[in-house]
C-alpha positions, 0 to 999 in steps of 0.5 A: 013844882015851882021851887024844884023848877027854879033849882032845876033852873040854872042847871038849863041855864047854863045849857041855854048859855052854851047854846047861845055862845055857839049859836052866835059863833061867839064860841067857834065849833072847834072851841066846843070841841075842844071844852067837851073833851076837857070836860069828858077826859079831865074834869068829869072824870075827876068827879066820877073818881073821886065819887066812886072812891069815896063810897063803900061798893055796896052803895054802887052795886045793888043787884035789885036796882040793876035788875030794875034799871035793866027790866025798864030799859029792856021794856021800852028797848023792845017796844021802841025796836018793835014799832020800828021794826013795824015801820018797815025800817031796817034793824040798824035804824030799830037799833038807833031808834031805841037806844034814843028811848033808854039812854039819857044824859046821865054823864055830862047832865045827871051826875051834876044835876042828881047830886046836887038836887037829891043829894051826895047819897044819890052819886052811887045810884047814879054811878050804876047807872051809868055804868050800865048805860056805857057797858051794856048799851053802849056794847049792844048798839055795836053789836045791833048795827055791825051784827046786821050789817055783816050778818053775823058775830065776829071776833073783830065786832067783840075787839070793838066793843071791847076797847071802846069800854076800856078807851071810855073815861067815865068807865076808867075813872068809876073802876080805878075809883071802886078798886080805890075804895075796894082796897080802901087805899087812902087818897094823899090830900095833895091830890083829892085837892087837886081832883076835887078843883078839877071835878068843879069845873064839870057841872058847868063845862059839861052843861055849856058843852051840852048847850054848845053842842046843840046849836049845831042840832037840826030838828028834822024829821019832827014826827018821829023825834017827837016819838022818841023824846016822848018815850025817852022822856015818859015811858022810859021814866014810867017804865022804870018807875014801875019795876023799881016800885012795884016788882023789884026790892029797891028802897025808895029813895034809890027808886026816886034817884033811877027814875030821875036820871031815867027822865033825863033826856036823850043823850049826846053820845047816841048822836056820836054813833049815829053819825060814825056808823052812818044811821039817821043822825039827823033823827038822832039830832032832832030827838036831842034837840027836842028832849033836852028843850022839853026837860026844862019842864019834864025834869023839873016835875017828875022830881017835884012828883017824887018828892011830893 
């Protein structure tokens, strides 16, 4: 526990150092900004290509592990939009509430830190990860609140979804990568340099943005913050466990990979839609806050655990 800690370390560190920069408006919100979207539009998606390019697509595209990924997440989707539901509030804030307990900070933390901790083998696992992530609940919590709030399906709600998969960068740069590796089109070495310099600066740009990010966090609303990490940061990873485990046919070390990206905390772009459709954005805020400080620990163990 205490060796996978002091490597998980840094990793949060650098967090720690983003954070204290825009804390101390030593870096300005704008700055933040503006760094988050070099790192989303330039050098993250240098690494997810050059990632995707370089695996066979059968290393990405694993029916069993989907199905696993999947079942997990759907379990603690429905036990998370169940007892809000219970709470007596609406299914816009259900909807919030349970894309709090299933999506992580695979992108801008887990893609960085997965791989370096567990291996260049666990980029294909972590890429479909991601991928279904950004296409299945991405598209589902539109579908949730626009849904509830005109009453039913629409054409124009279906236009939304769709370009906001198309417009997303990680979800361009895995495609262009797999049809890379599809039609096994050679990369000119001028330009795997050039992506492989510009893919370097997305573990640190994209932990100081998460660090920066947060100073501007507010942990309000603490009981069901709190609620939400813990389902983010226990059930989801227990829940996952279980299905890759003990139902599906994962091999093991893909089943260690999903349950650690699984254990990451709640991702930054849950707070994005919240606030763009207007739906408890502060709790979103907290339970961002909350997870990621309680995954300097969480992290740290559930992959000592694993590979204990």
């Amino acid at each position: 526990m205490i060796q996978i800690f002091f490597k998980t370390l840094p990793f949060f560190a650098l967090i720690g150092l983003g954070y204290w920069a825009c804390r101390t408006r030593f870096f300005t919100e704008e700055a933040a900004a503006y760094l988050t979207k070099f790192v989303f539009y330039f050098a993250l998606s240098a690494m997810l290509f050059r990632f995707a390019a370089s695996l066979p697509i059968s290393e990405v595209f694993d029916t069993q592990f989907a199905y696993a990924y999947l079942a997990g997440c759907f379990t603690v989707y429905f036990l998370f939009t169940a007892v809000a539901l219970f709470r007596g509030i609406g299914i816009e804030e259900a909807a919030i509430e349970a894309q709090c307990s299933v999506i992580g900070n695979v992108g801008f933390l887990g893609v960085p830190m997965l791989v370096v901790l567990l291996g260049e083998a666990a980029a294909g696992s972590v890429l479909l990860i991601l991928a279904i992530d950004l296409i299945v609940f991405s598209s589902l919590i539109v579908i949730l609140i626009t849904g509830g709030r005109d009453g039913r399906m629409s054409f124009g709600m279906l236009r939304t979804v769709g370009l906001g998969l198309l417009k997303n960068p990680m979800i361009v740069s895995i495609s262009l990568g797999l049809i890379c590796s599809g039609l096994s089109l050679p990369i000119p070495a001028p330009v795997d340099e050039f992506l492989s310099i510009l893919g370097a600066a997305a573990t640190p740009g994209a932990l100081f943005a998460i660090g920066a990010s947060l100073a501007g966090k507010s942990a309000e609303r603490l009981s069901v913050a709190s609620w939400l990490s813990f389902g983010k940061l226990v059930l989801h990873p227990i829940a996952v466990a279980f299905f890759a485990l003990m139902v599906f046919d994962v091999d093991q070390f893909s089943a260690y990979v999903m349950i650690s990206a699984a254990a990451l905390p709640v991702a930054g772009n849950v707070y994005i839609l919240a606030q763009h459709y207007g739906v408890a954005p502060q709790r979103v805020s907290a339970s961002i806050l909350i997870s990621t400080a309680i995954s300097v620990l969480t992290v740290s163990l559930v992959i000592a655990v694993l590979q204990g």
